[in-house]
C-alpha positions in Angstrom: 0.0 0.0 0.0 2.9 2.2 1.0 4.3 1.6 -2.6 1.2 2.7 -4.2 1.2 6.1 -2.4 5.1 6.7 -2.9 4.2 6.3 -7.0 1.5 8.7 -6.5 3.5 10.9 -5.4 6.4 10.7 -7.4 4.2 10.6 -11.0 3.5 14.4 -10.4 7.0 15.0 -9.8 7.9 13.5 -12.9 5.7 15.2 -15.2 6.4 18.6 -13.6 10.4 17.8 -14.4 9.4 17.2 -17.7 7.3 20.2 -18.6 9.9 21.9 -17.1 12.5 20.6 -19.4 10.3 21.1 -22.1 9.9 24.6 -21.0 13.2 25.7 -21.4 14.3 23.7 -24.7 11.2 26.1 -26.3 13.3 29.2 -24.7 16.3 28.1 -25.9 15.3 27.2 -29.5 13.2 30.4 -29.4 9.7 28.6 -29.4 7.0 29.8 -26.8 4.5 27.2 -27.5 2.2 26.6 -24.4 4.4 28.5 -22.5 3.0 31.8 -24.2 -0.2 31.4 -21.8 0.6 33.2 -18.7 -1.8 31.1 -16.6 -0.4 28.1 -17.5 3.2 29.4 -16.3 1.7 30.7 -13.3 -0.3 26.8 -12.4 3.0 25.6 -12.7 4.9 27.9 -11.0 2.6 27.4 -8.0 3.1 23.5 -8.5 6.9 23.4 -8.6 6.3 25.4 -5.0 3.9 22.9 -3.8 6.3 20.1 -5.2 9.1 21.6 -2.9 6.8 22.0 -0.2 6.2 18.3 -0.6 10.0 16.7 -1.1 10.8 16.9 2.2 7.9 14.5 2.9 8.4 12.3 -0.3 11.9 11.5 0.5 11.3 9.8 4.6 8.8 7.5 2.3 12.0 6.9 0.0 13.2 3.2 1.0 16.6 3.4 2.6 19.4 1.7 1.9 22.6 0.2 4.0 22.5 -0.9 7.6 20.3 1.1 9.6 21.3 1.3 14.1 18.4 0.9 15.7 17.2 4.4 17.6 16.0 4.1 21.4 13.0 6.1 21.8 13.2 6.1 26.0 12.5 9.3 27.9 15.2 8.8 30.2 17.6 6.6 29.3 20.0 6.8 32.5 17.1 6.0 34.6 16.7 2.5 31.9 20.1 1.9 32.2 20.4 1.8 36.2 17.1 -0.6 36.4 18.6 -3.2 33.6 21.9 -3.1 36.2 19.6 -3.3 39.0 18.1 -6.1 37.4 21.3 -7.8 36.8 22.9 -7.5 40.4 19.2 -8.5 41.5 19.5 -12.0 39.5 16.1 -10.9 37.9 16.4 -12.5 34.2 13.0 -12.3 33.4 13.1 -8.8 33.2 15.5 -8.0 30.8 15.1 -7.4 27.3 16.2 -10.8 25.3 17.9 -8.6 23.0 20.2 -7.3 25.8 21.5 -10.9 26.0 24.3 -11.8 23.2 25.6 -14.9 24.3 23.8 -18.1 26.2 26.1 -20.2 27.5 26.5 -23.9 29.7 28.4 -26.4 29.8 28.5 -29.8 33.1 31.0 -29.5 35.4 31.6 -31.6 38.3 34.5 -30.6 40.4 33.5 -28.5 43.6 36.5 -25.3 42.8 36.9 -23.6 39.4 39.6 -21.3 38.8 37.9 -18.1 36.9 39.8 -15.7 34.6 39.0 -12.7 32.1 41.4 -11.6 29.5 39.3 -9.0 27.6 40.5 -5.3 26.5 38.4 -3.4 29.6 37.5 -5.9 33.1 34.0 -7.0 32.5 32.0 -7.0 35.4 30.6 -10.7 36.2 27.5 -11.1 38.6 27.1 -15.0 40.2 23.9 -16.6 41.3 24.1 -19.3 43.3 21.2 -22.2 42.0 19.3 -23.9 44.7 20.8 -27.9 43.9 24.0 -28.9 43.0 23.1 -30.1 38.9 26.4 -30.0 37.8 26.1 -27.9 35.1 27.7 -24.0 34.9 25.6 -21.6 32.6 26.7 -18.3 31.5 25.0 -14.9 29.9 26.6 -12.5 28.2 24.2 -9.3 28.3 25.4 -6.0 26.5 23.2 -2.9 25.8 24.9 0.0 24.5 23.4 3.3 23.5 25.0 6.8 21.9 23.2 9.8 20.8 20.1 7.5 21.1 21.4 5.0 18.6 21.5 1.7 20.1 25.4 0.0 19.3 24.4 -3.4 21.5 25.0 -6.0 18.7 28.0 -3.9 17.5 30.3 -4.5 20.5 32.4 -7.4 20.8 31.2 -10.6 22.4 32.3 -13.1 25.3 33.0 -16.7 24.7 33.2 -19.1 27.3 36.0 -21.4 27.8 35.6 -24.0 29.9 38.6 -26.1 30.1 40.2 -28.5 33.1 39.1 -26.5 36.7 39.2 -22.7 34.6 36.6 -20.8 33.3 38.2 -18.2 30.8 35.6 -15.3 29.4 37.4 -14.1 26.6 36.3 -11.4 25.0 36.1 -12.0 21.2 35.1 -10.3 17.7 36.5 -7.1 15.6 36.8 -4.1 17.5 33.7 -1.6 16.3 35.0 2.3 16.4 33.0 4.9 16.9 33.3 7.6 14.7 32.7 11.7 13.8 30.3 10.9 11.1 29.0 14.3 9.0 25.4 14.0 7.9 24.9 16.3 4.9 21.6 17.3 3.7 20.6 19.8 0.7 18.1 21.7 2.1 15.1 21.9 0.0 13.9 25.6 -0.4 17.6 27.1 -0.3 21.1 26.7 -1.9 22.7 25.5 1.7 23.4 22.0 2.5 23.5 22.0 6.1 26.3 19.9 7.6 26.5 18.2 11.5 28.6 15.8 13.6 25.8 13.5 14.5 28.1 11.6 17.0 29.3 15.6 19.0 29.3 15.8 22.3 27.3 12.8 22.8 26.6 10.7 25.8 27.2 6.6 26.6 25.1 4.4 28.2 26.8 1.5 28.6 25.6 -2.0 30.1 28.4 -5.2 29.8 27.6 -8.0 32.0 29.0 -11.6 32.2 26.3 -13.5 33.9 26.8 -16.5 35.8 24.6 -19.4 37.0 27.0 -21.7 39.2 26.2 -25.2 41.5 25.2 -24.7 44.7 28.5 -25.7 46.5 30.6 -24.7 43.7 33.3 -22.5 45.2 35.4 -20.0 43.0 39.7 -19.0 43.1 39.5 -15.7 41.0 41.8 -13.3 39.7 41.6 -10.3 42.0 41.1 -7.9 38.6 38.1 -9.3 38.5 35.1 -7.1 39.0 33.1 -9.9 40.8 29.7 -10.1 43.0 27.1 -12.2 43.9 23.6 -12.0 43.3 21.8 -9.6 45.8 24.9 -7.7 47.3 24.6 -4.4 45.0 22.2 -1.9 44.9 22.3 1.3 42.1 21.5 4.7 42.9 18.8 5.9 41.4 19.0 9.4 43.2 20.4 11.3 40.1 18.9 14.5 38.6 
């Protein structure tokens, strides 16, 4: 339907561009033609206005092309971002978006100490529940949500894999590194000779979530590198109190 109203619109367009051409091949070859009847310049005058008028509106129907990032349309993103980490110190799974979480990890283990190590760019922090029984089996999240200028970056950052191997647990941090960078939009503005020019990525702010998730045995007890931002389930709480 959508399709049918974009030709619609653009089938005016067209045939103004070409009485318009038309126009001036007659003034160049010296022929008035049609062109001699003043209210017939004049409708067209005023349509080639309304066209302009119109462009603007024409062109967000336009399909796009290339990769489009995702815009977050929250109100106040800091006070989103300090309940998804609220939710994630809180153990509270259920309540955070699915797409926040990149990797789902698990994988049996039945010794009773694991040695846990991190060897990414920038510490991670990790956030341990301990499960009710002692199943054997170690499960790990990897939840990333990442927003700038209100574009949302979360499936552009790099990922965690998780190596389970002998008694260690290594979360390496994997993937191409994605840069962020001064992009110029330029845009011709319609009723004007300007193009107006901006930075879309100036002065910007980062809200950044990067969790490593952990579901461990009951009795499973960890040796970890002392780097390691590390906490169990229930022992943090954010502060909301910001302005």
């Amino acid at each position: 339907m959508s399709n049918i109203i974009l030709l619609g619109l653009l089938i005016p367009l067209l045939v103004i561009g070409f009485l318009y051409w038309k126009l001036l091949r007659n003034l160049v070859t010296g022929k008035g033609g049609i062109f001699k009847n003043k209210k017939i310049v004049t409708a067209l005058i005023i349509i080639y206005a309304i066209a302009l008028i119109l462009s603007p509106f024409i062109y967000e129907l336009l399909p796009k092309t290339g990769e489009e990032i995702p815009r977050v349309q929250y109100k106040n993103l800091e006070q989103k971002t300090m309940e998804l980490e609220q939710a994630i110190y809180d153990g509270r799974l259920a309540d955070i978006n699915p797409e926040y979480i990149r990797e789902t990890w698990q994988q049996p283990y039945k010794g009773n100490e694991l040695n846990l190590q991190q060897t990414v760019e920038e510490t991670v922090p990790i956030v341990v529940e301990r499960k009710q029984e002692n199943d054997g089996m170690i499960e790990g999240k990897y939840i990333a949500s990442v927003i700038y200028q209100a574009l949302d970056f979360s499936d552009k950052v790099r990922s965690i894999q998780f190596n389970l191997s002998d008694d260690t647990l290594n979360l390496e941090e994997v993937g191409e590194f994605f840069e962020f960078k001064g992009i110029t939009a330029e845009r011709d503005l319609v009723l004007s000779q300007f193009t107006e020019s901006r930075n879309i990525f100036a002065d910007g702010t980062m809200r950044q979530v990067r969790f490593i998730y952990l579901q461990i045995p009951k009795d499973l007890q960890f040796q970890k590198n002392d780097d390691l931002s590390f906490n169990y389930t229930g022992e943090i709480e954010v502060n909301y109190n910001v302005e």
